[in-house]
C-alpha positions as CSV (number, residue, x, y, z in Angstrom):
1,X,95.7,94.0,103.7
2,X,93.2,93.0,101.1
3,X,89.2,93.0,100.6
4,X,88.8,90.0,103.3
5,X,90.6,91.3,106.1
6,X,88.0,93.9,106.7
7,X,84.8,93.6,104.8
8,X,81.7,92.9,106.3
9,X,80.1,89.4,105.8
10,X,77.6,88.3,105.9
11,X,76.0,90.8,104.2
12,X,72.5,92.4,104.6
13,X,70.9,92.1,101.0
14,X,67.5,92.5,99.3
15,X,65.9,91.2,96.4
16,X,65.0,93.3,93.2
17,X,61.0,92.5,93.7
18,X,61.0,94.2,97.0
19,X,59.2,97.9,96.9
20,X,60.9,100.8,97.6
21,X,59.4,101.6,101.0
22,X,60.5,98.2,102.2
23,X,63.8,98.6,101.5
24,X,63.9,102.2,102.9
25,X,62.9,100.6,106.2
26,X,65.4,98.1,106.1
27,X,68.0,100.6,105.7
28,X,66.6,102.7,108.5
29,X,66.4,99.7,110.9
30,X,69.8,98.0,110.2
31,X,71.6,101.9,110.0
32,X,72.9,101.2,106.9
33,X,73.3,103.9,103.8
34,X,73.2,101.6,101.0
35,X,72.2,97.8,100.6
36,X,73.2,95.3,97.5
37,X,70.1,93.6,95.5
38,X,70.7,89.8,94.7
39,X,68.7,87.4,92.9
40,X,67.2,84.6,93.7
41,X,70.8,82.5,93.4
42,X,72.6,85.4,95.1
43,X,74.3,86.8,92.5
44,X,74.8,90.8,92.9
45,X,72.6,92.8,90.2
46,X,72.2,95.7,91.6
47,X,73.0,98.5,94.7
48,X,70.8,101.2,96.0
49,X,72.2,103.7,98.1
50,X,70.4,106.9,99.9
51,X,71.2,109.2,96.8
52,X,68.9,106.9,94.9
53,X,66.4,107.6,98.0
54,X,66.5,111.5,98.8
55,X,64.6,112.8,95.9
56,X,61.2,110.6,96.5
57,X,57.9,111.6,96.0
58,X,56.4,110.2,99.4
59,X,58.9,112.7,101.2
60,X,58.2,115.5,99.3
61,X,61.8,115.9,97.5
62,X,61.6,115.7,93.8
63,X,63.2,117.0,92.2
64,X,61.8,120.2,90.5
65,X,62.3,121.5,86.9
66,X,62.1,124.5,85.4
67,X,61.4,124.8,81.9
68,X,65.2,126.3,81.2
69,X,66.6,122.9,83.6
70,X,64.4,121.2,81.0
71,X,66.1,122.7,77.7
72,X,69.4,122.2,79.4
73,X,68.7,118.3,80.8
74,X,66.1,116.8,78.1
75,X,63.8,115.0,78.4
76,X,65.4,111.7,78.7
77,X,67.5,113.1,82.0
78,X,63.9,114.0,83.4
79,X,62.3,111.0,82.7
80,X,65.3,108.8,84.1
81,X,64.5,111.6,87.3
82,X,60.7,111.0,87.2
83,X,61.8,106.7,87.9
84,X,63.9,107.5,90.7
85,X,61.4,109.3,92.1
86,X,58.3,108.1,91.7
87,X,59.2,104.1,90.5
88,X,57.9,101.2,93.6
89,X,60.2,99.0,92.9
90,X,63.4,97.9,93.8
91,X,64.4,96.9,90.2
92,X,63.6,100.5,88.8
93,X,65.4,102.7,91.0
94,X,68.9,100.5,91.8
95,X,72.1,101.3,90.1
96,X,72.9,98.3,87.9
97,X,76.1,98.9,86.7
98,X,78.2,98.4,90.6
99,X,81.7,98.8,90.9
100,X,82.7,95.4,92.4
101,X,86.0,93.4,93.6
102,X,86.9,89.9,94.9
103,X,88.2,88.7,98.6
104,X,91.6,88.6,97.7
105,X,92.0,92.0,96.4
106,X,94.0,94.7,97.8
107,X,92.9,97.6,100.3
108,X,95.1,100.0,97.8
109,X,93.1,98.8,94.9
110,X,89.3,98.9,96.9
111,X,90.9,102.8,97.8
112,X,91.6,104.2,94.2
113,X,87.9,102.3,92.9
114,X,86.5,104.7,95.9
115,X,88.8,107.6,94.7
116,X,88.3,107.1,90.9
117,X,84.3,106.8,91.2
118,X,83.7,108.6,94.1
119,X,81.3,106.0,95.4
120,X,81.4,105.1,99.4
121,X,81.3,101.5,99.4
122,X,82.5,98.0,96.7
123,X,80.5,94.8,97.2
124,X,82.9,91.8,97.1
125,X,82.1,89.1,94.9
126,X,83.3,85.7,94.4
127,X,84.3,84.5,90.6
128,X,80.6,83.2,90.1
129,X,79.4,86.6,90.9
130,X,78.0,86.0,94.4
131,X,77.7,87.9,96.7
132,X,80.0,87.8,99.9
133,X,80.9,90.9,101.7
134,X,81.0,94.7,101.0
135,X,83.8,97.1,101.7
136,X,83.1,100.6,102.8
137,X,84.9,103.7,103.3
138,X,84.7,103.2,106.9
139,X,85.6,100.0,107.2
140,X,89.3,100.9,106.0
141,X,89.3,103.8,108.5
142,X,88.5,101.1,110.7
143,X,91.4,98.8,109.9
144,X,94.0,102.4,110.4
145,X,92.2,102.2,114.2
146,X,92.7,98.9,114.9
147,X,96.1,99.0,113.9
148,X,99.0,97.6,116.5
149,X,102.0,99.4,117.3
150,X,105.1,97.0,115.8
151,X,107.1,95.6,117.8
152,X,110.5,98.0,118.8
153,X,113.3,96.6,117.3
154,X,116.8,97.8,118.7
155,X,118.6,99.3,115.6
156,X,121.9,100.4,115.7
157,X,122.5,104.4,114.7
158,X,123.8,103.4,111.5
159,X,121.1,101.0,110.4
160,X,118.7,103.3,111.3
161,X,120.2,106.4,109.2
162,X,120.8,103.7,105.8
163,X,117.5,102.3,106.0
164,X,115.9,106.2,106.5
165,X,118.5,107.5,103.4
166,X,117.3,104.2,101.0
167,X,113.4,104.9,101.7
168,X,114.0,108.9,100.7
169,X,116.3,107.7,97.4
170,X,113.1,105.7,96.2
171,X,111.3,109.1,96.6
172,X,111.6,111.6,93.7
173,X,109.7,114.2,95.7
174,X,112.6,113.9,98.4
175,X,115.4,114.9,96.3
176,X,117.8,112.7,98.4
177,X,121.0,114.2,97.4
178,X,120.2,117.5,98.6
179,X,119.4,116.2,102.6
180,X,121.7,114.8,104.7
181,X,120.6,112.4,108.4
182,X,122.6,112.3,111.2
183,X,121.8,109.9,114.4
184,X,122.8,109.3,117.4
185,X,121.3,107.3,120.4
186,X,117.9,107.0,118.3
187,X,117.5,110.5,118.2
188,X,117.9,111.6,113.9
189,X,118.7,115.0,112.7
190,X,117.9,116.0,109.3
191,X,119.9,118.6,107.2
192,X,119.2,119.9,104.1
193,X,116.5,122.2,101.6
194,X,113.6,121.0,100.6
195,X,111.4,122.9,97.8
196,X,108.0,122.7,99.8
197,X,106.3,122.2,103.2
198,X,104.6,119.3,102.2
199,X,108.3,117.7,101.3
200,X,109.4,118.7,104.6
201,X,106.4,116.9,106.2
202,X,106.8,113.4,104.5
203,X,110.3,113.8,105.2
204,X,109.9,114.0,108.6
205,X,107.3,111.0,108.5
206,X,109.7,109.1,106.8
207,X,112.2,109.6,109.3
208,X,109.6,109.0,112.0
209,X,108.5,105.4,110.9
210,X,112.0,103.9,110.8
211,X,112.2,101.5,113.6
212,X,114.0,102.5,116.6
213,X,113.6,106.4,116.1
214,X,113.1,107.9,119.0
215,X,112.8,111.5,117.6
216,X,113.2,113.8,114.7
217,X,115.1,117.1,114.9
218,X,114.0,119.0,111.6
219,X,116.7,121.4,110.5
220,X,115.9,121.7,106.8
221,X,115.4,124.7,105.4
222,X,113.5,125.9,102.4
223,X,115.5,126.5,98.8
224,X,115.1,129.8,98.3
225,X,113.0,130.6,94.6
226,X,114.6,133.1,92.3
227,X,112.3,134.5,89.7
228,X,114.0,135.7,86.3
């Protein structure tokens, strides 16, 4: 799947000019955590999210500093602080620099930028820089939900166990040559070691998501660690 099969368009946008209480009530209203500034062309220069909100003066959440947080941040750090927290516009408090990707690219992609960054959400942009859709962490969980069931195909035995055996030889953490798969009427048994639980588990999800398995028997058994 890519960016365009699940992100959210149109999307609910403000303008850098707007104050900082404004757009706090527009999140509040539309129950959304972070909204995308555009310009006047609606080109994407800026995100603010509700970290950019939480330490605010008018709630009564600055941040505080001591005088040994103040030898340790400087005072640039503090000042950049003081903006967050006390700045009325839009323009002052927004992250600028915004992870972004296009329509067409791919949910794997849009997952490492959330991983990598550890940010929540990438606005989608076209090549001009407009702004077209956003992609959150929820909305992929959203695409696992709405997932369909594929079709059952009728596989004989011994498609079924080549097709299982190919997908674990791609997989270095399987360590194919030590397993062996036996099945019979849908039903596949697997033989073998494996050097960890976590091994045995994608093993066994391997096996599950061939098509026509109707159940996995798990006789492997852990390789027994000698320590010299």
């Amino acid at each position: 799947m890519i960016a365009r099969d699940v992100m959210v368009s149109p999307v609910i946008s403000v303008r850098d000019n707007l104050t900082v209480r404004d757009v706090a009530k527009t999140m509040v209203e539309r129950r959304i955590s972070a909204v995308p500034v555009a310009d006047a062309a609606g080109k994407l220069v800026g995100i603010v999210t509700e970290a950019d909100l939480i330490h605010r003066i008018e709630a009564g959440t600055e941040r505080p500093y001591s005088w040994w947080l103040h030898m340790l941040s400087g005072d640039r750090a503090m000042a950049a602080d003081y903006v967050k927290s006390h700045a009325r516009k839009v323009a002052d408090i927004m992250t600028r620099e915004v992870k972004t990707a296009g329509p067409e690219t791919s949910l794997v992609d849009i997952a490492e930028l959330f991983e990598r960054h550890h940010i929540k959400r990438v606005p989608i942009v076209n090549k001009a820089g407009g702004l077209v859709g956003i992609v959150s962490r929820a909305n992929i969980i959203q695409a696992v939900a709405s997932t369909r069931p594929k079709l059952d195909m009728t596989l004989s035995d011994a498609t079924i166990r080549q097709k299982l055996i190919e997908e674990l030889k791609k997989q270095p953490w399987a360590h194919a040559h030590k397993l062996n798969v036996m099945v019979t009427g849908g039903i596949v048994d697997l033989w073998g070691t494996v050097e960890s639980e976590q091994a045995r588990k994608a093993i066994n999800a391997a096996a599950a998501n061939v098509p026509g398995v109707d159940a996995v028997n798990d006789h492997l058994i852990h390789e027994p660690v000698f320590i010299y």
